[in-house]
N, C-alpha and C positions, 0 to 999 in steps of 0.2 A: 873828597866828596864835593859836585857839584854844588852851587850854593842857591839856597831856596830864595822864595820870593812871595810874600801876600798881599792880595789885592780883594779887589769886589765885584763881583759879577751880576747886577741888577738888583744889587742889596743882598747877596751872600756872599758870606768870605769863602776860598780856596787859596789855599798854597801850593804852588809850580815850580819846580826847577827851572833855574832861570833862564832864561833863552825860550820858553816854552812860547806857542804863539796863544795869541789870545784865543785862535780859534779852538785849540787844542784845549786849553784853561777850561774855556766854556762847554766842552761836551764830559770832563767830569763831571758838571755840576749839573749833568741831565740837559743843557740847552744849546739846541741847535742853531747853526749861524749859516744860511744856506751860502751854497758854491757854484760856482759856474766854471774859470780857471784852472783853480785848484786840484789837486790830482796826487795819491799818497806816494805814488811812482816818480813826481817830480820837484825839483824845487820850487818854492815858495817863486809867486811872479806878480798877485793881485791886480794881474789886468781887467779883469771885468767888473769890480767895482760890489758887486754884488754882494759882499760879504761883507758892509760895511759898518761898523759902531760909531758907538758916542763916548771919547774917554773925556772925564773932566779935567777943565782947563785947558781944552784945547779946542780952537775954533773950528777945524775942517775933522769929519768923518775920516775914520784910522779903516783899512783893512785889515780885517781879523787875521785872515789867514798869513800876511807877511808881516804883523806887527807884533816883537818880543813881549813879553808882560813886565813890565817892570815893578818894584816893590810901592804899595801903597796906592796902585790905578785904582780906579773906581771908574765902570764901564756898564754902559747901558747898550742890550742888544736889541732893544726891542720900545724904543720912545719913540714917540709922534716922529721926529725929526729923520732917526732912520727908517722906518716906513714909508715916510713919503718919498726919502732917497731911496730905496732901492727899488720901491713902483715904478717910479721914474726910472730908473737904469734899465729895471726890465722892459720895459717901454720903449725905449729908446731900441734897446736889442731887438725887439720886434716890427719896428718901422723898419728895419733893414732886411729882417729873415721873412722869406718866402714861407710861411704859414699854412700854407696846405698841407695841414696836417694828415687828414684823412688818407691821401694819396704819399705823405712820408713811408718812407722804410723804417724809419726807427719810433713809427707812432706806438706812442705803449712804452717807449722805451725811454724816451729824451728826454733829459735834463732840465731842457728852458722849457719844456712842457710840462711838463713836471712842479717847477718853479711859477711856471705862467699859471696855474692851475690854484698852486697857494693861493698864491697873492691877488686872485680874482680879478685879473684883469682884464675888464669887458668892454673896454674903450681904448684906443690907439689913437691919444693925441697929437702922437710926433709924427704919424704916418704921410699926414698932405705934406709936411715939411719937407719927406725926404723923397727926391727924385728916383723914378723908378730907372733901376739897373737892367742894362740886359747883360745878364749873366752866363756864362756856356758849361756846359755838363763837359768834363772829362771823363770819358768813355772809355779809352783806349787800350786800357791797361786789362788783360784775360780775370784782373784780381781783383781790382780797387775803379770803385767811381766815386770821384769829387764835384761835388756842387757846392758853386760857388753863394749860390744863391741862399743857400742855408746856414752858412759861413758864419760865427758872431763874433770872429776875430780874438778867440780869447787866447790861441796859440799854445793850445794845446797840443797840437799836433806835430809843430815847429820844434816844442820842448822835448816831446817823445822822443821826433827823427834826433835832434842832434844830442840829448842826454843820455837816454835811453840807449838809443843805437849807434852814434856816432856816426849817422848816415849822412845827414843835413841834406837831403833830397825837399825838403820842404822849406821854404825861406817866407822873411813879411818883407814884400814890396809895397813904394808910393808911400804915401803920408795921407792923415786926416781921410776927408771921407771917399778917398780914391784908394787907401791901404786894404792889402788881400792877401791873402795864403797863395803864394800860387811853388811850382817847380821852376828849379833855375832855367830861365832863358825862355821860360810858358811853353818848353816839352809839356808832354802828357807823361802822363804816371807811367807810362810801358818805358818808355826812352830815356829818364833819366837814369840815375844810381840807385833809384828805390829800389829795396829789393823783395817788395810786395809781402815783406814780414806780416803788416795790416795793424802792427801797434798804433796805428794815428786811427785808425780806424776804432781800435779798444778803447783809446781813451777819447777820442769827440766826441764832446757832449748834445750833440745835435745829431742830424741826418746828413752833415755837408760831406764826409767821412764814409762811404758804405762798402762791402762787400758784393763785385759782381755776383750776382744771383743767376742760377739756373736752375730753379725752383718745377718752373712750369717745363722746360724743356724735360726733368725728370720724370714729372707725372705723363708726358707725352709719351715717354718710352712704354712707362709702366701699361700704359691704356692698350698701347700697341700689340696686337693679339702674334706677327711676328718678331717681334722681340723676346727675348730671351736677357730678363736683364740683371744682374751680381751687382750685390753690394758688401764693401769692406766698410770697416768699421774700426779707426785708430785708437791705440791705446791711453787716450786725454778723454777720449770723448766720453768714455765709460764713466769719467768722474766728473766731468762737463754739463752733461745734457740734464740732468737732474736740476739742475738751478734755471734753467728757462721754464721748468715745467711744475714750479713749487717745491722744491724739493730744498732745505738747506745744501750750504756749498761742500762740499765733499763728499755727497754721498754716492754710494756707487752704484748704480743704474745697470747693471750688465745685460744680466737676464730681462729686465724689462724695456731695456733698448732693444733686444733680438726679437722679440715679440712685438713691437711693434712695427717693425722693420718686416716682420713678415703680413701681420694685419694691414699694411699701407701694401701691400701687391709684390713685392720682390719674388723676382722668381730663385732665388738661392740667397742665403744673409750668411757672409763669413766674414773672416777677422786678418784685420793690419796685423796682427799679432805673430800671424801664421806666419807673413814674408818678413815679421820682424826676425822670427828665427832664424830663418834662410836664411838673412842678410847678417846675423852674428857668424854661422857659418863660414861665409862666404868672405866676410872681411876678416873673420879672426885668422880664417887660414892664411888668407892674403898676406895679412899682417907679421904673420909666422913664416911666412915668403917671403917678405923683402929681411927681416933680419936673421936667415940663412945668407941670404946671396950679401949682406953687407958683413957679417963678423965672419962665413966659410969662405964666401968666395972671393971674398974683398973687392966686393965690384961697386964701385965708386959713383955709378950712377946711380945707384939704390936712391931713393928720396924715402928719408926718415927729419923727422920724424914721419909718421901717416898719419892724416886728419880725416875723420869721419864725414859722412859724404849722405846722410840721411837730413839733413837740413836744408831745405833750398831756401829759402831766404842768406841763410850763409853763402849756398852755392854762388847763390849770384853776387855776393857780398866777395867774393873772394875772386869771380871772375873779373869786376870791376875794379877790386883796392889792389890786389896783390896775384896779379897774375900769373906772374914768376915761380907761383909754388902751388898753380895749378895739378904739378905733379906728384903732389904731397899728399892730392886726395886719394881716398881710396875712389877705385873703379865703380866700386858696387853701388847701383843704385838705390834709391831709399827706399823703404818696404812699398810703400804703395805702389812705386812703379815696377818692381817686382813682383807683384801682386797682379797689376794688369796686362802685363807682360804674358805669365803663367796663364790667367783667365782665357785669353785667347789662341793659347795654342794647349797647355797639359790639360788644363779645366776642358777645353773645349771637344778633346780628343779622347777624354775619359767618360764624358756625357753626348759622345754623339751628335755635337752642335757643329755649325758653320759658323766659324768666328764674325763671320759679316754681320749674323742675326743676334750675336752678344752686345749689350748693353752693359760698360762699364762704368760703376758709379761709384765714389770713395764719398763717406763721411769723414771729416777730419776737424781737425780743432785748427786749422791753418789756413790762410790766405795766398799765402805763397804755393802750395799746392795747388792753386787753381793754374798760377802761371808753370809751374814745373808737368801740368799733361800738357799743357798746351805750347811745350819745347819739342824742339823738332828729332832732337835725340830719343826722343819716348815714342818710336814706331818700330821697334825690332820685331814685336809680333807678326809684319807686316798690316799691319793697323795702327789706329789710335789705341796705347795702351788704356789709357785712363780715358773715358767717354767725357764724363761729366765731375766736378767735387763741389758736395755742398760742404758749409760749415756746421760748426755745433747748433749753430744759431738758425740756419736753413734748415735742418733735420727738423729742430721745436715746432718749426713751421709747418712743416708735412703733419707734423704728428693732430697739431690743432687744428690744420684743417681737415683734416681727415675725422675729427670726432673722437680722438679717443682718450678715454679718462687713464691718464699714464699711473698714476695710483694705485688704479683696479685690475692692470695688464699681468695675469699670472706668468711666472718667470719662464723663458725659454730656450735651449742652447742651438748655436751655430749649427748651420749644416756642416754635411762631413767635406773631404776634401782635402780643403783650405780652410776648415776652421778649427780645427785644433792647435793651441797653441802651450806655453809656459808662462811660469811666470817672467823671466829673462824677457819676455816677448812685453809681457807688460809696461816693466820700468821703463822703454822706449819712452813713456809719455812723457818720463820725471830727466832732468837736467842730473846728469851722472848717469840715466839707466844704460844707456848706449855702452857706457864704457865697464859698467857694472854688467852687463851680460856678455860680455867679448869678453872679460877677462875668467868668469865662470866658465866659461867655454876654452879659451886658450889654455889656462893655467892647465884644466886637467887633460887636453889633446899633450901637454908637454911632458907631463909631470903622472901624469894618469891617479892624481890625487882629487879631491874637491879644492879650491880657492882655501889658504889658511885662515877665515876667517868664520865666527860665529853665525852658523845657519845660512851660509853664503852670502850673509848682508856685507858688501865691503862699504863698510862706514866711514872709511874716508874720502872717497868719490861722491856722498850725499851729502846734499845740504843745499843751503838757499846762498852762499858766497860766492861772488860775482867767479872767481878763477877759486879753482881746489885742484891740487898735487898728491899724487901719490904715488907710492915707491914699492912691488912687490917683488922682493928677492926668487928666484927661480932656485933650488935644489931639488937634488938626487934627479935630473927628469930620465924620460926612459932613453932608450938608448940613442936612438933615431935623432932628439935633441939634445945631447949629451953636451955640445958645444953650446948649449944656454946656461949651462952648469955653474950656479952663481953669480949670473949677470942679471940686477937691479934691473927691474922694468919700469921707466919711471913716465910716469901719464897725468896728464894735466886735462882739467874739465872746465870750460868756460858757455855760458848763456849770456845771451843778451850781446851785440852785435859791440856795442862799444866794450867790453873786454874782451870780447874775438879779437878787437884790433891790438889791446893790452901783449896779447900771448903774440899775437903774429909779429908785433914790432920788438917783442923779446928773443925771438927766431931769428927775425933777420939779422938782427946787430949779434947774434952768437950766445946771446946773455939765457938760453936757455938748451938744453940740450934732452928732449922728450923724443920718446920712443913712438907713443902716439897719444891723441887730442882729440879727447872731442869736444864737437863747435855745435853750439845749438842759438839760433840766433833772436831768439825769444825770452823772456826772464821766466825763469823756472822751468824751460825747455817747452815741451810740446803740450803740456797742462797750462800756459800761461801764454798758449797761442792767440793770436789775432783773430781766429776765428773762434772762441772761446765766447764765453755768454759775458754779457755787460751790466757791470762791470765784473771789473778783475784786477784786485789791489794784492798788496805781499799776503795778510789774511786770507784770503781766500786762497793763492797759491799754495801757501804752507798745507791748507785743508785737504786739496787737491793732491798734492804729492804724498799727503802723510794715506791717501785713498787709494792711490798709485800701490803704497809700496805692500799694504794691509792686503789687496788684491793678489799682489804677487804672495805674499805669507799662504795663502788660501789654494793658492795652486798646488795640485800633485804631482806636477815635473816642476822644475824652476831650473835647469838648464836645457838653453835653446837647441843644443845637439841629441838630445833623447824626446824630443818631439816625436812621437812615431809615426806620424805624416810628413816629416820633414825626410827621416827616414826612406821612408816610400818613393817619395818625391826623386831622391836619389837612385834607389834601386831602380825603378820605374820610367824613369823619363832623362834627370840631369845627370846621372851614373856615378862622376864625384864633384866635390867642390871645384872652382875653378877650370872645370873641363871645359871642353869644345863648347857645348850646346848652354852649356852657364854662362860664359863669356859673351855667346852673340842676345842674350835674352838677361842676362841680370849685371851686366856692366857696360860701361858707356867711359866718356871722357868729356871733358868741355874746354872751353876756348876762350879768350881774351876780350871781353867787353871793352868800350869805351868807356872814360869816367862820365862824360853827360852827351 
């Protein structure tokens, strides 16, 4: 056992496991020590000063959040002397940040606003001090704008990129009052290695961090009397959008996101859910392709393991680290661009429209989906698949300016179509669901059995561990797979970009041998997306996923091949998996980036 430690926190005693930081000491004991740095997602850094106490016996101000508790401290959080220091720090942070709040994107939302609001600070005496910056907005990126100007240097975002994801797209240049966040070599967010995940975005405590928005470009469609406009709706968002709108973090909003989704104008409201199936389909068969042609045909160019290919932030994470195994991914695009794909030519030809006059919209919990419509590979419809993506957070937006009390919104389901889906369709949102509906899906195309496992939950592919393994034995399958006949399927699951690179550099050096993987490039998968409500810490993911999987329990299919529109979609239009008309509309391939 750890070994404890007692102290005093403003005149009460608590005991902490030792190591425990003060700041953590002190919200046992009910008292808050505000933050600005700080971040549950990262390590301890106490750059911004702001969380500063009084421990006695010692002459300088300690940071709570990176200072251990030791046995016997006696700590004051809230004496004359820390008050006037952290007025003062915040102060300082304000002679530098551009303060037009009214005009921020994240007014309502920030942090130092937030903090600035405590502490009543109604005078800026460091402000003549500090020379005015001319600062430049980085625009360029389809996903992410950075302004510099909002910036309070606490490097949160720096810690994200390189802890978080192991991207380090984001560096601190200069020193003293010339130091800035900028990208290596002052590229723009589109040109470096970022790969538009938006986690700097989740955790900046300011507006320097935002989401391109096309907010108003959507309501222009809506208004548009020839327009004809669809909206998808991804499986996070369902457990997402409730916390922008009052609602505790995990609750599931379904029905009353469909309903407002149709009260805001949409001329059709269906579900990511739908072309999640598909794309179980589509890869599982895949996947049951290439290890025929590697254990029957012994064909040697098979690339096995397969890596899942519904992540773009990965995508592009893989087209920039590890090129080389490009061909590892599978073909199939991720649901949404499958989704947009379909919209403009089945959708469009089963309702009688001219794809010109469709308007396509995705809500998603991602960031990186704004730059994955806006790749060049996403025009096989012969259009732009995907029109426009808001995030969870741009949806909140529509919804409040539109007036409406999301509370009072009696519940509503999907149009038909494309809006039926599983539960398979659902877990997409959760980090394992990917591989947890492929294998519901494979196991019985081989075996013509269900998945050996209780209620189809395969519980060893869930959970919130950076890398999860698991091994399902194939017996008796039917005849057609008869040469799978006791061969171990062994699938490994990784979220969050820096154990992407964990599993890939196990790959390369031989030190692993998977059949397939899937890669999610965000922590907790697509519930714990960049475009996700803020904040978003492990509690609240756990919330999230445990909402994911509760949704899925609730469904009356829960594998993705007895969808009975997905069904149709086959008989109908795509005839089988992998066929001709599948191929030119729901797979693609990509290419070789530059590192910066």
């Amino acid at each position: 056992m750890s070994k404890k430690v007692n102290l005093i926190i403003n005149g009460l005693p608590v005991e902490v496991q030792h190591g425990t930081t003060i700041l953590d000491a002190a919200k046992e004991l009910g008292i808050t020590i505000p933050t600005l740095c700080f971040h549950k997602d990262l390590c301890v850094a106490g750059n911004c000063r702001v969380c500063v106490v009084e421990v006695a016996g010692q002459r300088r101000l300690s940071a709570a959040c990176a200072t251990p508790c030791d046995e016997g401290m006696e700590i004051l959080t809230n004496s004359l002397k820390v008050r006037s220091s952290r007025k003062h720090i915040i102060e300082l942070l304000l002679s530098e940040h551009n303060a037009d709040c009214t005009k921020c994107y994240r007014n309502g939302n920030c942090e130092l606003q937030e903090i600035s609001s405590e502490y009543k600070i109604m005078t800026q005496d460091f402000i003549e001090l500090v020379p005015f910056k001319h600062y430049s907005i980085d625009a360029y990126s389809p996903s992410i704008m950075k302004d510099d100007s909002k910036c309070i240097r606490c490097q949160r975002c720096v810690r994200t990129c390189s802890e978080l994801q192991g991207v380090n797209a984001l560096t601190v240049a200069h020193k003293g009052d010339k130091m800035k966040i900028t990208t290596f070599f002052e590229k723009s967010m589109r040109d470096v290695v970022c790969t538009n995940c938006g986690q700097c975005v989740n955790h900046c405590p300011t507006g320097a961090l935002v989401e391109k928005n096309y907010i108003e470009d959507v309501w222009d469609a809506i208004a548009n009397p020839k327009k004809h406009v669809v909206v998808q709706t991804a499986p996070a968002v369902r457990v997402g959008l409730g916390e922008e709108l009052g609602f505790p973090p995990g609750s599931r909003v379904t029905g009353k996101l469909v309903a407002a989704l149709k009260r805001l104008g949409f001329d059709s409201v269906l579900d990511t859910d739908f072309s999640a199936d598909l794309t179980i389909v589509e890869e599982g068969t895949e996947l049951l392709t290439r290890l025929k042609k590697a254990l029957v045909d012994k064909d040697d160019t098979v690339k096995l393991p397969m890596a899942t290919s519904c992540s773009p932030g990965w995508i592009k994470y893989i087209e920039h680290m590890y090129p080389e195994y490009l061909g590892h991914l599978s073909t199939c695009k991720s649901p949404q661009q499958m989704f947009g794909a379909l919209v403009k030519t089945y959708y469009a030809k089963a309702r009688n429209l001219d794809p010109a006059d469709i308007v396509s919209v995705s809500i998603m919990p991602c960031t990186a989906k704004k730059f994955e419509a806006w790749r060049p590979e996403m025009h096989d419809s012969g259009y732009r698949d995907v029109d426009y993506v808001l995030t969870t957070r741009e949806l909140a937006i529509l919804i409040k300016q539109a007036g409406l009390d999301f509370d009072k919104l009696e519940e509503a389901r999907y149009d038909r179509l494309m809006g039926d889906s599983t539960g398979a369709g659902v877990i997409f949102g959760a980090t394992g669901g990917v591989m947890e509906a492929a294998l519901r899906t494979a196991y019985e195309i081989v075996t013509g059995r269900e998945v050996p496992f209780k209620n189809l939950d395969i519980m060893p592919v869930r959970g919130m561990e950076g890398i999860r393994e698991a091994v399902i034995k194939i017996e008796n399958p039917v005849k057609e797979w008869a040469f799978l006949d006791g061969v171990e399927l062994k699938c490994a699951v990784a979220h969050g970009l820096v154990n992407a690179k964990k599993v890939m550099d196990a790959v390369k050096s031989g030190k692993a041998d998977y059949h397939f993987i899937e890669f999610m490039a965000c922590p907790g998968g697509c519930l714990g997306g960049g475009g996700q409500p803020i904040p978003t810490n492990p509690e609240i993911r756990q919330k999230r996923m445990n909402a994911i999987y509760a949704e899925d329990k609730s469904m009356k299919v829960r594998k993705s091949h007895e969808n009975p529109e997905i069904i149709k979609l086959y008989k109908d239009f795509l005839k089988e998996p992998l066929g001709e008309k599948s191929h030119q509309l729901l797979h693609t391939k990509y290419t070789k980036r530059d590192r910066f």
